[in-house]
C-alpha positions as CSV (number, residue, x, y, z in Angstrom):
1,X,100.5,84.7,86.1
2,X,103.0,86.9,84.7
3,X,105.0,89.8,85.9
4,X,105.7,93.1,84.4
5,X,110.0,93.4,84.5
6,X,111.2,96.6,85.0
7,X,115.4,97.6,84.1
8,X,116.8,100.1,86.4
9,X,119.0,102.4,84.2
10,X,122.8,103.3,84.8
11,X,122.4,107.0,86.3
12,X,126.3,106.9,86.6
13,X,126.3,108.1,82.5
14,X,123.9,110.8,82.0
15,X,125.1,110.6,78.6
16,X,124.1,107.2,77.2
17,X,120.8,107.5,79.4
18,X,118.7,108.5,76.2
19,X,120.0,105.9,75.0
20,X,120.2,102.9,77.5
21,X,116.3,103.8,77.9
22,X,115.9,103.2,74.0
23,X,117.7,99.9,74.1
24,X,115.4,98.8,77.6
25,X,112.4,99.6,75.5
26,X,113.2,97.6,72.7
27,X,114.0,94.9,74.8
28,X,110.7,94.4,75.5
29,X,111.1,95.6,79.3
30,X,107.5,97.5,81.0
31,X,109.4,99.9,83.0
32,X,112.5,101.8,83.9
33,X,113.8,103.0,87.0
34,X,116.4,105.3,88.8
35,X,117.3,105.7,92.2
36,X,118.1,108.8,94.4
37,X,121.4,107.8,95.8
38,X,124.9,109.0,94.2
39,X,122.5,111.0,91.5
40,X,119.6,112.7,91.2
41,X,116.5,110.4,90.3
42,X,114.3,112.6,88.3
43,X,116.6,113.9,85.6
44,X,117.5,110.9,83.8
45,X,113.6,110.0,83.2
46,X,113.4,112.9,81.7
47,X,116.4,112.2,79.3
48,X,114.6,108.5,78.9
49,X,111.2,110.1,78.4
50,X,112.4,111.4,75.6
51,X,113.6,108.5,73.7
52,X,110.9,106.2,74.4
53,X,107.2,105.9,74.1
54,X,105.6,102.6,76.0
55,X,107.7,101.9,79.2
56,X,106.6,103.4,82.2
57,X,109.6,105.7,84.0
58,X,109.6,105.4,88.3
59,X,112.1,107.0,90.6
60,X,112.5,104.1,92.7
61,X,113.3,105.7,95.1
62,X,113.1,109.8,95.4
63,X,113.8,110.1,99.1
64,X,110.7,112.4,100.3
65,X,111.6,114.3,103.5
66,X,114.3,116.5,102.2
67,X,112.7,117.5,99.5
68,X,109.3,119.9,100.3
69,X,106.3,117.5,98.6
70,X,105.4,120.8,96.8
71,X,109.1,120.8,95.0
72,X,108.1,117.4,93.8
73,X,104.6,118.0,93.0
74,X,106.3,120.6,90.0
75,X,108.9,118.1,89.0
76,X,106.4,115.4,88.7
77,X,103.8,116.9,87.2
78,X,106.4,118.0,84.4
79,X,108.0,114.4,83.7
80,X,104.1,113.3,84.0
81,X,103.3,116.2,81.2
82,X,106.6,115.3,79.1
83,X,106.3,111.3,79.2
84,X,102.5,111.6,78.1
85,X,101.3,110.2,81.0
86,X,104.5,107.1,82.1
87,X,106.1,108.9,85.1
88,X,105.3,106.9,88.3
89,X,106.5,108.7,91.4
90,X,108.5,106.5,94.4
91,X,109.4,107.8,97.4
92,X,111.1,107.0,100.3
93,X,111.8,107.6,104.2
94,X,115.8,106.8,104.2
95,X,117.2,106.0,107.7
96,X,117.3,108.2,110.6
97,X,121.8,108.5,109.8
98,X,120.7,109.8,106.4
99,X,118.4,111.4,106.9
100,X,120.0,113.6,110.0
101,X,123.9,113.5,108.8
102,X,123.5,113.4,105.1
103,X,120.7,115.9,104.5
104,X,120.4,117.7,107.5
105,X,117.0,117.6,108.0
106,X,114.5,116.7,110.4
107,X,113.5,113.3,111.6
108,X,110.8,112.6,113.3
109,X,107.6,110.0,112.8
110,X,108.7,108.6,109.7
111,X,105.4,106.8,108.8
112,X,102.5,109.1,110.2
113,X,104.8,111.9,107.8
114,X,105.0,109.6,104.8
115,X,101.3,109.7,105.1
116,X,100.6,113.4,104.7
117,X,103.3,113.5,102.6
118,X,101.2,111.5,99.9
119,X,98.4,113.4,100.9
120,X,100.0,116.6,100.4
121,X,100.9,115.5,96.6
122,X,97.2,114.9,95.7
123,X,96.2,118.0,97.5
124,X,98.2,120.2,95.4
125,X,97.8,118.5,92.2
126,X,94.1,118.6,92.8
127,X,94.1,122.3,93.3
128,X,96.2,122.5,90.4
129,X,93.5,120.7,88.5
130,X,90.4,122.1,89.6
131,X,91.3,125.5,90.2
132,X,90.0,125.3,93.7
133,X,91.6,126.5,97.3
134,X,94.5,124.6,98.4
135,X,94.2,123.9,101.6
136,X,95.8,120.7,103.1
137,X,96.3,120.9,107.0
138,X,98.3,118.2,109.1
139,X,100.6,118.0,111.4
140,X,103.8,117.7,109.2
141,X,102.7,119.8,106.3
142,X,100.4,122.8,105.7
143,X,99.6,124.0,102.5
144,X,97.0,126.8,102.0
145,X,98.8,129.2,99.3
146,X,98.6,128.6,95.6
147,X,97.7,132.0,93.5
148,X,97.7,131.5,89.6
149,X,101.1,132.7,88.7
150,X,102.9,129.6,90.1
151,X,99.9,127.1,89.4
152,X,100.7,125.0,86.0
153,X,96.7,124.8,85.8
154,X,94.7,121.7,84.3
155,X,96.7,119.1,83.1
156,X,95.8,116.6,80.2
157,X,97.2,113.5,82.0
158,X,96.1,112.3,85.2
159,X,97.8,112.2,88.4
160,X,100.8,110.5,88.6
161,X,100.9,106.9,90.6
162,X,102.8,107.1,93.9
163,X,104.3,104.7,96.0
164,X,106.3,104.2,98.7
165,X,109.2,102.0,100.0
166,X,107.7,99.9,103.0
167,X,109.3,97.7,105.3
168,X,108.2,98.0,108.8
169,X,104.6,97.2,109.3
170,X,103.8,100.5,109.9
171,X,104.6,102.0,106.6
172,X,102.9,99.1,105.0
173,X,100.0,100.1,106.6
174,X,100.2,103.4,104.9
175,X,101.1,102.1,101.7
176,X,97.5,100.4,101.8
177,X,95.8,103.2,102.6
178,X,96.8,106.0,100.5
179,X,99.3,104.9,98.4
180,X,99.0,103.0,94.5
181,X,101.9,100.5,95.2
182,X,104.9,99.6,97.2
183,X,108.9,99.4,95.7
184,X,109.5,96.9,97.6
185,X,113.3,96.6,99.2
186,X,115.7,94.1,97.6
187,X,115.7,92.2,100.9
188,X,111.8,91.2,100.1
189,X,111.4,87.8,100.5
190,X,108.1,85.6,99.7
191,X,107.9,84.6,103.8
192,X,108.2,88.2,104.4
193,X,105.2,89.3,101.9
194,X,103.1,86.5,103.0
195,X,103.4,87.4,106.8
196,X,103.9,91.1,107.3
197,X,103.8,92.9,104.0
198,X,100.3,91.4,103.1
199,X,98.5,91.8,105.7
200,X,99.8,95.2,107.1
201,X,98.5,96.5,103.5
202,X,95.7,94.7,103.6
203,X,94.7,96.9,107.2
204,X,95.3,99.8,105.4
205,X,93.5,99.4,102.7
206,X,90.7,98.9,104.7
207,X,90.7,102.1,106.9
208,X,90.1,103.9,103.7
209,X,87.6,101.2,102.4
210,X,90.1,100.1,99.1
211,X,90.7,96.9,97.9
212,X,93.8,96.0,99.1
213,X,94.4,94.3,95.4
214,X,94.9,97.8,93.7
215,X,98.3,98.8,95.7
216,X,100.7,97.6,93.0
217,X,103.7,95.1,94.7
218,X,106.9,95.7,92.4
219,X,110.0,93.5,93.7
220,X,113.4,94.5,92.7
221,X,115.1,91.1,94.4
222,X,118.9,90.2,93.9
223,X,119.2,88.3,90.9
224,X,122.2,86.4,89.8
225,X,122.3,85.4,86.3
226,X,124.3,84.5,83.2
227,X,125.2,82.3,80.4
228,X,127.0,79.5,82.3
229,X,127.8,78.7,85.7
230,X,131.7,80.6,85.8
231,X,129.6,83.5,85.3
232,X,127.0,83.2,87.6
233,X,129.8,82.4,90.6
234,X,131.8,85.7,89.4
235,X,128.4,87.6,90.6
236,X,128.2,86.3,94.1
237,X,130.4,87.7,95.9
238,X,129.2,91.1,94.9
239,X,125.8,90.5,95.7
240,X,127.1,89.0,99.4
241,X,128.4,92.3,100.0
242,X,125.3,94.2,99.0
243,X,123.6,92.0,101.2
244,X,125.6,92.0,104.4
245,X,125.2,95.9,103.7
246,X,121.5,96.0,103.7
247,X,121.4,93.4,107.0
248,X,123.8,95.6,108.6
249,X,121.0,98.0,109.4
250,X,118.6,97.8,111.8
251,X,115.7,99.1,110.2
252,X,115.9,95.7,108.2
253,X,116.2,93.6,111.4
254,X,112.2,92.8,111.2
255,X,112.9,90.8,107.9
256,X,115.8,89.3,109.3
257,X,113.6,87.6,112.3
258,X,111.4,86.6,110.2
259,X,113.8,84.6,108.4
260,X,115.2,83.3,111.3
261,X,118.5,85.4,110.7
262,X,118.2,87.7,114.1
263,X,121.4,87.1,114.9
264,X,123.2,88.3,112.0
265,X,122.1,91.6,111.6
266,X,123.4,92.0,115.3
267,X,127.0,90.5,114.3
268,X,127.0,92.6,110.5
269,X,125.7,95.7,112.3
270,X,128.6,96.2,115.1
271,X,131.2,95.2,112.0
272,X,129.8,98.0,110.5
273,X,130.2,100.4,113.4
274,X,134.3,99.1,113.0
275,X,134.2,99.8,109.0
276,X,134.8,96.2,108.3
277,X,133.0,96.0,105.1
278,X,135.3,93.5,103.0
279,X,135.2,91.4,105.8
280,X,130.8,91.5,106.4
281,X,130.3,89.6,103.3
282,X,132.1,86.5,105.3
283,X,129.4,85.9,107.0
284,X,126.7,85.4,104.1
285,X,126.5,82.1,103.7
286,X,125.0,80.2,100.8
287,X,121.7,79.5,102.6
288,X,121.4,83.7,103.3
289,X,122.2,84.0,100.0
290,X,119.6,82.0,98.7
291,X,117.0,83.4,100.8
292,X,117.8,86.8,99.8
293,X,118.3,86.4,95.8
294,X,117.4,84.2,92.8
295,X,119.8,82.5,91.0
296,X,120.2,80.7,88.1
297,X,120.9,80.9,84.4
298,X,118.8,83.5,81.8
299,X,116.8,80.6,80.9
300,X,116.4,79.1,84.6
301,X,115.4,82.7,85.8
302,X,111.6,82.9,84.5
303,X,110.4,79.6,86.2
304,X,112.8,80.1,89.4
305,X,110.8,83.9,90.0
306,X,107.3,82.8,89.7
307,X,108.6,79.7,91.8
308,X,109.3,82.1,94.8
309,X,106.8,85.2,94.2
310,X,103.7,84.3,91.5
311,X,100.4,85.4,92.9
312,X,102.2,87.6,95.5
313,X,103.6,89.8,92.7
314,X,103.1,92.5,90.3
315,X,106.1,93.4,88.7
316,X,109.9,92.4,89.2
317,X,113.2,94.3,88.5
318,X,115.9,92.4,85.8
319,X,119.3,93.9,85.2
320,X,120.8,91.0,83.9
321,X,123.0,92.7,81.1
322,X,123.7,96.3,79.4
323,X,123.3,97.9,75.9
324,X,125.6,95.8,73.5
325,X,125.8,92.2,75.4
326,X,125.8,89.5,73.4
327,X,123.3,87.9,75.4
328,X,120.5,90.2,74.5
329,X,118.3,87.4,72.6
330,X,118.9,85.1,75.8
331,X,117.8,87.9,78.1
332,X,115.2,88.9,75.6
333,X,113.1,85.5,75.6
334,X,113.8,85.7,79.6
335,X,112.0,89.0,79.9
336,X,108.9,87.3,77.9
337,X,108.6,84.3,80.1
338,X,108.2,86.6,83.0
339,X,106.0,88.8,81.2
340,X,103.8,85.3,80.1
């Protein structure tokens, strides 16, 4: 079984986007992605939209809750109307710090709110399409106002997919239920999808009668790769860091005691607390490491991924290199052994 491999483009250089997205579609990669973190997440699609004609194009993710779901309802129905029909539209909940401190907006039921906010989206586009009443009544979101001047009317292309970021069982729940696939965090690993992910979809999927099959699993794991093994080493420590980061935060610690880590998210969490960053990635040690990412050479990568994830994957994130390597032919026959 193969994988669809997805390249998540360098938002740091809106400049070269149109460009990096031509490049990741000659490749031969399915997908690009952005993320909503030091830059916005929908305006480099739209840059790569226009410079490419297969892949699809995914904020992966657009964090929901301080954006009103009918300000993303426009801006995806646009990227969705520009790309012909390739935008795919990721959200996520963030952490309560974030969330609060960052954005200044409300917290409060993270999951049951995901939920209407998905709902909400279809609501609107559907009114939007069928020129009926919107009317969309929860207890997060109410929508009932939509007069012709600010509808966009029928569109020629469907709805765009969503999914969400899930973690906690509960969110998985609600990925199964109303929701056409999962981003799945970088922490992910196969123990984790077999035992919680899995089945937590699976209940939701059958509270609205679907077949838990059709919500879409796309991984974006830590992979460390390269031509030879000095390279490969140079890459770790990075990758530690990012790690220690992610386990640092409790609303990861359920993956964490699953692996049998629980007690280093307590340890990375109150370093954290003390700002001691460098020294968190101390405490990663090679068997955390290989729990959390895949590593190997461009060659090794392929048979290593479908090792750890075939049947429990759709699609699986590769950065391995940038416009102008002069590994691209390596990389190049690595993307198509994931793809076979």
């Amino acid at each position: 079984m193969g994988f669809k491999v997805l390249y998540h483009l360098t938002t740091n250089n809106l400049k070269g986007i149109a460009e990096e997205a031509k490049w990741a579609e000659s490749m031969g990669y399915d997908g690009l992605c952005t993320e909503d973190a030091a830059h916005d997440p929908m305006l480099p699609l739209l840059m790569a939209a226009s410079t490419t004609s297969r892949v699809t194009l995914e904020t992966r993710v657009t964090i929901a809750f301080p954006r009103s779901p009918m300000v993303l309802a426009y801006s995806a129905r646009d990227l969705q109307d520009f790309s012909g029909g390739r935008f795919r539209l990721g959200l996520g909940t963030q952490v309560k710090g974030h969330i609060q401190r960052r954005f200044s907006t409300e917290w409060d039921s993270p999951g049951p709110r995901m939920r209407e906010y998905v709902q909400s989206l279809h609501a609107i586009w559907g009114a939007w399409q069928t020129g009926e009443r919107l009317e969309y009544h929860g207890e997060y979101y109410n929508f009932s106002l939509m007069t012709p001047f600010f509808s966009p009317g029928r569109s020629e292309q469907p709805e765009p997919p969503v999914f969400i970021s899930a973690v906690n069982p509960y969110n998985c729940r609600v990925a199964g239920e109303v929701c056409d696939g999962v981003a799945l965090h970088p922490l992910t690993t196969s123990k984790y999808l077999k035992e919680v992910i899995n089945p937590n979809i699976a209940d939701g999927a059958a509270r609205s009668g679907r077949d838990p099959k059709s919500v879409n699993l796309s991984n974006s794991s830590f992979v460390i790769t390269g031509p030879n093994q000095a390279a490969i080493n140079a890459k770790k420590e990075a990758v530690k860091k990012q790690i220690a980061f992610y386990c640092s935060t409790r609303s990861y610690s359920k993956i964490l005691d699953v692996q049998g880590f629980q007690d280093l998210g307590v340890w990375l969490h109150e370093m954290s607390l003390k700002q001691q960053w460098d020294q968190m990635a101390e405490l990663i040690t090679d068997e955390i490491l290989d729990a959390f990412a895949v590593v190997g050479g461009y060659s090794e990568i392929p048979g290593l991924m479908k090792e750890r994830f075939d049947g429990l994957l759709d699609e699986v994130v590769l950065n391995a290199i940038g416009p102008g390597s002069q590994d691209e032919a390596e990389v190049k026959k690595a993307i198509e052994k994931l793809q076979s």
